[in-house]
N, C-alpha and C positions, 0 to 999 in steps of 0.2 A: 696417488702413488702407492708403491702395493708395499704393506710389512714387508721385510726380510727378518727371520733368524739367523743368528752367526753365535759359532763356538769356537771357543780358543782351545787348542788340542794341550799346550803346556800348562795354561794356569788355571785354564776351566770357565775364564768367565764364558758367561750364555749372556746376549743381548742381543735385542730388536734394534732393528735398522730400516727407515724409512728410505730407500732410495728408486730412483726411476729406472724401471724396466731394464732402458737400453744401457743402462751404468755399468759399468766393470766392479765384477765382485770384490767385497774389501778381503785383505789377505794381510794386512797388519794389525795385529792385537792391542787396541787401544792402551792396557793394561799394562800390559809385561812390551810389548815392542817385537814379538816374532812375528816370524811370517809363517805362525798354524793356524790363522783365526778364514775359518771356513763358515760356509752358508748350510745350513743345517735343510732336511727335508719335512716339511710340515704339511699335515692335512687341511685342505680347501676348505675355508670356513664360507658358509652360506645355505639361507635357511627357504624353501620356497613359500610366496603368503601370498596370501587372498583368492580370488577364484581364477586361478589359472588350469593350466592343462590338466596337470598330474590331480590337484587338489578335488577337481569335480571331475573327472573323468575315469581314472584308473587308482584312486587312493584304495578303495574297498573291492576293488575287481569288478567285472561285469554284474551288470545289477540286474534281475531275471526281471521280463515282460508279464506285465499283471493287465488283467481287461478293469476299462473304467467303474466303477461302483455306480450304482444305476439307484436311486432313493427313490421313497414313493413319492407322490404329488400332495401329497396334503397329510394332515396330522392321523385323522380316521382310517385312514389307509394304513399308519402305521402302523397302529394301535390294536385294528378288526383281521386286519390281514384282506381284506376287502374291501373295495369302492363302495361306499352309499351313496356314490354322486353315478354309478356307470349306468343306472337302473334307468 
């Protein structure tokens, strides 16, 4: 069942109200007894986690095309800049 926020417009209380979707808004002031106690407008809380769409896909922008890294075959190749084995 989703938070509500509700404001009483005469005495000022502010309070969270657990009620279901299809509920009719409360409009009596637990407090004082008027009928100003209104549903307040709040920002969507919700955080996106783990490897989803946005997370691996578009967090950092397009990520540029690089060619594979190609290493040499053996240690002495690395080393000499040339094969001792191509001979």
């Amino acid at each position: 069942m989703p938070i509500y926020a509700y404001a009483c417009g005469s005495c000022g209380l502010q309070q969270d109200v657990m009620q279901k979707m299809s509920a009719a808004p409360l409009t009596t002031c637990p407090e004082c007894g008027k009928e100003t106690f209104s549903k307040q407008l709040t920002a969507a809380g919700f955080q996106l986690k783990g490897s989803g769409y946005y997370a691996t896909d578009f967090k950092n922008g397009p990520q540029p095309k690089t060619a594979p890294k190609t290493e040499p075959a053996c240690a002495p190749c690395a080393v000499s800049g040339s094969c001792p084995m191509a001979n």
